[in-house]
N, C-alpha and C positions, 0 to 999 in steps of 0.2 A: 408353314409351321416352323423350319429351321429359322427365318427371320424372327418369329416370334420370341423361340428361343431366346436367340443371340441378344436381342433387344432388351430380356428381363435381365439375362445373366450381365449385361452390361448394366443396367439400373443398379444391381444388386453391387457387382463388383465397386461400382462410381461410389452407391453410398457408402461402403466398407471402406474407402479410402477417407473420405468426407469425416467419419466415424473417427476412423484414426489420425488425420491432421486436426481435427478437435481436439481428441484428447493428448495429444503431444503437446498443444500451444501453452507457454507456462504463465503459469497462474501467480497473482498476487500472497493467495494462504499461503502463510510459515511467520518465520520470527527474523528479523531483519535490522542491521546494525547502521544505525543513523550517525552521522559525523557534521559536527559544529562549523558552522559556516564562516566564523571569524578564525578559526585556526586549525580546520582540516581533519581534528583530533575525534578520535570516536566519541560518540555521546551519549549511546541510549540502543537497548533495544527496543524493539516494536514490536508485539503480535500484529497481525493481520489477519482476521477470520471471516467469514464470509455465513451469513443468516439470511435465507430465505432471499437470496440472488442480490444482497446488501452488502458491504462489505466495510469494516471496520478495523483503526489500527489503533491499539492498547501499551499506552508503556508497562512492561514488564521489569525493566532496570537501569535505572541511569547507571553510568559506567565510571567508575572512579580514575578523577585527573583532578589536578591540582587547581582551588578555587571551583570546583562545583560539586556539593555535598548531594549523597546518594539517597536523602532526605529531604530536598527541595519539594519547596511548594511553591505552588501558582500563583504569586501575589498580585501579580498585577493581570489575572485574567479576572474577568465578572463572569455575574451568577451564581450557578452551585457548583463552578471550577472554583474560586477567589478563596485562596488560603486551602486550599485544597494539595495531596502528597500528589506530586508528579506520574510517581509512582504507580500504575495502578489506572492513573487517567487514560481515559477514549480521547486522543488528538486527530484522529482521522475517521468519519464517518460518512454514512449518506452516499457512497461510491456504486457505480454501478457498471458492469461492461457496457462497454459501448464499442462493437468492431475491434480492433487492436488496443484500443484503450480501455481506463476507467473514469469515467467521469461523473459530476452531478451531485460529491460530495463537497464536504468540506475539512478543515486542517485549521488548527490552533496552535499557534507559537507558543509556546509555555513561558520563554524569556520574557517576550513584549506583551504576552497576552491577546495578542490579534486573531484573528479570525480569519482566514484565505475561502477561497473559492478553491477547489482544486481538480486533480485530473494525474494522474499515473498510468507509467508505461511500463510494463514489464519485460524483461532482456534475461532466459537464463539466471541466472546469479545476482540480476541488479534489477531496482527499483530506480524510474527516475517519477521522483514527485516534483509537481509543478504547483506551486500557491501563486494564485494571484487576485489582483482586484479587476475586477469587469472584465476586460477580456487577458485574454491567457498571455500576451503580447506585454502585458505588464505586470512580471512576475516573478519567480525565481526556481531554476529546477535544483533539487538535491537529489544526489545518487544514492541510493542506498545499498548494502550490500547483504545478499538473504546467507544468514545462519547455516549451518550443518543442521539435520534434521534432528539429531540425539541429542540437539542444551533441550535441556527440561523446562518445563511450564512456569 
């Protein structure tokens, strides 16, 4: 009987940790400050929200610097992005956990209008997104870094 015991109370106590290293691990949701890959400089925030175990990233605000107006549109994307406000655009969708990552989505350059493959890693405080074509070996990662949680929607 005392094995039995000990054996549940070990089940129990195992899943209670399992429970709480789950919920510690951080998460992709929040608003997250993206920077220009030709000169370092901030560029944009991102939402990122997550719909029914989906996960999706929203520009919310380009961020004012010199030569790039906080009113850009998508010219050179196709579809029902082309000519469309930046502003506002889903550039990252289709993402899913996968183990420590996200994968399975994809990401839309707003400058060139491309289309990646992609996959993110989440660190604390930083975002590294990785676009690429065919395998992830030919790609590019960007760091992003997550907001305070009180900028506004």
């Amino acid at each position: 009987m005392t094995n039995k015991i000990l054996s549940i109370a070990t089940a129990i106590l195992g899943l209670a940790v399992l429970t709480t290293v789950a919920a510690a691990e951080p998460s992709p949701i929040g608003l997250w400050r993206t920077f220009d890959d030709r000169d370092g400089q901030a560029a944009s925030l991102v939402r990122i929200e997550e719909k029914a175990g989906v996960f999706e990233g929203r520009v919310v605000k380009i961020l004012p610097r010199p030569g790039h107006h906080p009113d850009a549109i998508c010219e050179k994307c196709d579809g029902t992005r082309k000519n469309q406000p930046i502003t506002g655009m889903t550039i990252l969708w289709g993402m899913r956990r996968d183990g420590d990552e996200y994968t399975g989505g994809e990401i839309i350059d707003p400058d060139n209008g491309n289309v990646y493959r992609c996959k993110i890693r989440v660190s604390d405080n930083t975002l590294d997104v990785r676009g690429y074509v065919g395998i992830s070996l030919f790609g590019r990662t960007q760091t992003w870094i997550r907001e305070p949680p009180d900028v506004p929607r």
